[in-house]
N, C-alpha and C positions, 0 to 999 in steps of 0.2 A: 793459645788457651784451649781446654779440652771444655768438646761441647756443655758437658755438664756444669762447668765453671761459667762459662757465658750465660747460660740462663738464670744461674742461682746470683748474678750479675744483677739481673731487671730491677730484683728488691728495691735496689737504691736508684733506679732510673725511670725520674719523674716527669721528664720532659722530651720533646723530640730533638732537642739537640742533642741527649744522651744520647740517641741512638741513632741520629748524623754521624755524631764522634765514631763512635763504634761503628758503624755502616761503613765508613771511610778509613777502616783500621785493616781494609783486605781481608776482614775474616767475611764469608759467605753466608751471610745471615739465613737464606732460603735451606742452606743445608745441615744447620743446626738442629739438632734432636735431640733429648731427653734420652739418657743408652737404657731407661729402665722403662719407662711409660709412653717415649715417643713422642712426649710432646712438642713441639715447633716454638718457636720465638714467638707465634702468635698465641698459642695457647698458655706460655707462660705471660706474656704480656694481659690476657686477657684474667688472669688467675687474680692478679693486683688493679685490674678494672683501667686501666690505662690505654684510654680513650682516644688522645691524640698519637699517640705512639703507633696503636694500629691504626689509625686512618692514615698515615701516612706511609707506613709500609704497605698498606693495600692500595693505596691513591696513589702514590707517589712512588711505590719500586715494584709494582704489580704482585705484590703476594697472594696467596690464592687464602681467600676467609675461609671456601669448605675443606678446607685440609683437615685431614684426622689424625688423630696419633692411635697407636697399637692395640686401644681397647674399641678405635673407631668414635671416642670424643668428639666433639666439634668443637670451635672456641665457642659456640654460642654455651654450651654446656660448662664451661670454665665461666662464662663471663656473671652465667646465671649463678655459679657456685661465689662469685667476687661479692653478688649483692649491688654492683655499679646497674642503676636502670640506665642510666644513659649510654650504655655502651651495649645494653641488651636492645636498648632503643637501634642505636643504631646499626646493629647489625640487623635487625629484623625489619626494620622501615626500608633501612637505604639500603643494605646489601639483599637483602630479601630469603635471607637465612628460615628453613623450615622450623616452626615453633614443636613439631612432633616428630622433628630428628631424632633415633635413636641410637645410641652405642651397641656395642658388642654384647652387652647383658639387658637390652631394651630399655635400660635406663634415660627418658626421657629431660628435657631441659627445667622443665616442671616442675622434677622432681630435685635438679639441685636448687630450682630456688627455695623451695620449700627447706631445704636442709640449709639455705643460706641465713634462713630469717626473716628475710625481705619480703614481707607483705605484696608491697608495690610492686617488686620483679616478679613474684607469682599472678597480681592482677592483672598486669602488665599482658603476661603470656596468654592468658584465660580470654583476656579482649583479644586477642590476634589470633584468636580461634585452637588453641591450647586442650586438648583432652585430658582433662585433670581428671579422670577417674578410672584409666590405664595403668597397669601395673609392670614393674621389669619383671625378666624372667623368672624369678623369685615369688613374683605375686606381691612385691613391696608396693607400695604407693607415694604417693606424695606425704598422705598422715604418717605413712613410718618415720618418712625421713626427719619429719618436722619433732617424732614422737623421739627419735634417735638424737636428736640435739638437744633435746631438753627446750624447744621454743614451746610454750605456752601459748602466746599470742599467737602464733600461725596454727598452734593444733586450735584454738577457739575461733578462728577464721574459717577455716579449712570444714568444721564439724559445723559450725551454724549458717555460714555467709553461704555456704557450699555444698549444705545439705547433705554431707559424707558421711555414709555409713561407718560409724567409729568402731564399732563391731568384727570390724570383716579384719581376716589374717593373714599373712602370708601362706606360702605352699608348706611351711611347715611347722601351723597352726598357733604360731606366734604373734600375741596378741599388742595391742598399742603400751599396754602396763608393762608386759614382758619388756617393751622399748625401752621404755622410760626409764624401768628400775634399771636395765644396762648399763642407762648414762654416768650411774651414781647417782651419790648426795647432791650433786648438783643438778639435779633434774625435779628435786625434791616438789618446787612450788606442782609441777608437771603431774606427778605421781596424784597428788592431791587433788586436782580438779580432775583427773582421769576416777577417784574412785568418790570423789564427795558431789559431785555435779556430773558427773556423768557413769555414776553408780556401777564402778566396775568389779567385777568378784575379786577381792585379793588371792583369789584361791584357784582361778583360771587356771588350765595347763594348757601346754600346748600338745606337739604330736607326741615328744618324746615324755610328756609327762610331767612336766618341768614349769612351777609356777612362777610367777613372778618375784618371789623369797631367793628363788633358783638365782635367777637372772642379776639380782643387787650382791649376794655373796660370789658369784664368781665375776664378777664386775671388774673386779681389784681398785673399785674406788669405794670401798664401802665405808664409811667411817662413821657409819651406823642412824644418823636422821634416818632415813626411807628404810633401814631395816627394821629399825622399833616403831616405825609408823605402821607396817606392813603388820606386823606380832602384836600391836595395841588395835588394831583394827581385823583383828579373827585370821589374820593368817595360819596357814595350820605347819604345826613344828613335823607332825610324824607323818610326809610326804614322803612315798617311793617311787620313783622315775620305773618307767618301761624296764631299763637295764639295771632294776633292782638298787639306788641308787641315794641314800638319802640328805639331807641339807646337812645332819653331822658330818655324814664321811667325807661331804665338799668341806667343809670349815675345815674339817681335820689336813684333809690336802693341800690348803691352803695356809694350813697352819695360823687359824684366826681366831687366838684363843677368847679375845671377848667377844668374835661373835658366837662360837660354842657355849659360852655363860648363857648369854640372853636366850637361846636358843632351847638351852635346858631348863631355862625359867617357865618354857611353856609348852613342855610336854606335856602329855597328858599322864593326870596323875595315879 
């Protein structure tokens, strides 16, 4: 089997016998890798939170936990991305895994809980001495990540429990609204407590100019809630980007002709 096929294997492998079987089939579990990301048997094991699986490759066939794969990951950062607390538990109790490991882009462990959802895995990290207020090399944070999935609960944890400056941007001035409209329509509830409970300009830009209107029309999920939310709540239609740039000729590139309608409903006249 090519390594790739073995891992995209785990899916279905819920138990440690699954992977006795497999252990015992002569393929070299320790030397299995991911040919595009690097990641190990342990960090796809840890992707699906599959807790007994690695205790017993690390207990029981000495796998090594700090292994990284090619972005320099840890499974600890996979296991926080699963949302499993108990396997975040135990890698950070028993194996004694650094809660402010970073990857290759200083993307912290923190930060994928936060993008997991998981409340609990982010409290989790924060009690084990977690600098939730670090950002990766980007200047992203823990609020983006949460801002980038469309969790609500965790950006209202994250800004009140945690006292987070909801304000602050990336390195290129890319705001939490920016995020959220990204996500799409599905982030909609998100958009709405960003601009009615925590009074956010619809009309923000970032560095290159680009408001959060920007951010939902070239989304490619737009199917228009959070666009007519944005335009019923003072977004402005005759925006032009740095490079001269404006939300018609993105529609038009996109070839979105009802969002071009709504769009010309609120020009100015």
């Amino acid at each position: 089997m090519e390594h790739d096929e073995i891992l995209r294997s785990f899916n279905s492998m819920t138990s440690v016998e699954d992977i006795i079987s497999l252990y015992n089939s002569n393929i070299d579990l320790k030397e299995v890798k991911d040919s595009f990301t690097g990641d190990t048997v342990l960090h796809t094991l840890a992707d699906y939170g599959r807790l007994e699986c690695i205790k017993y490759l690390i207990e029981e066939k000495g796998f090594d936990p700090h292994c990284v794969n090619k972005g320099n990951n840890t499974i600890l950062h996979n296991a926080c991305w699963s949302g499993s607390i108990d396997l975040v538990k135990y890698l950070v109790l028993e194996i004694k895994m650094d809660v402010n490991v970073q990857d290759r882009a200083k993307v912290f462990p923190s930060m994928w809980a936060a993008a997991s959802g998981r409340i609990e895995v982010l409290k989790f990290l924060i009690e084990q001495g977690a600098d939730y207020s670090r950002t990766d090399m980007y200047g992203n944070s823990i609020l983006t990540e949460a801002c980038k999935k469309g969790y609500k609960d965790m950006v209202e944890y994250i800004v009140n429990a945690l006292d987070f400056d909801i304000s602050k941007t990336n390195s290129s001035g890319t705001t939490c609204l920016h995020w959220a409209c990204a996500g799409g329509d599905s982030n909609f509830n998100l958009v709405k407590l960003l601009v009615e409970e925590y009074c956010f300009d619809v009309n923000v830009k970032n560095n290159d100019g680009r408001t959060p209107l920007f951010s939902i029309i070239c989304s490619g999920t737009d199917d228009g809630e959070v666009r007519r939310y944005l335009l019923e709540n003072g977004a402005q239609v005759d925006i032009t980007t740095l490079d001269g740039e404006t939300l018609l000729e993105v529609a038009e590139d996109f070839g979105l002709e009802e969002t071009i309608e709504d769009l010309e409903k609120y020009l100015p006249r």
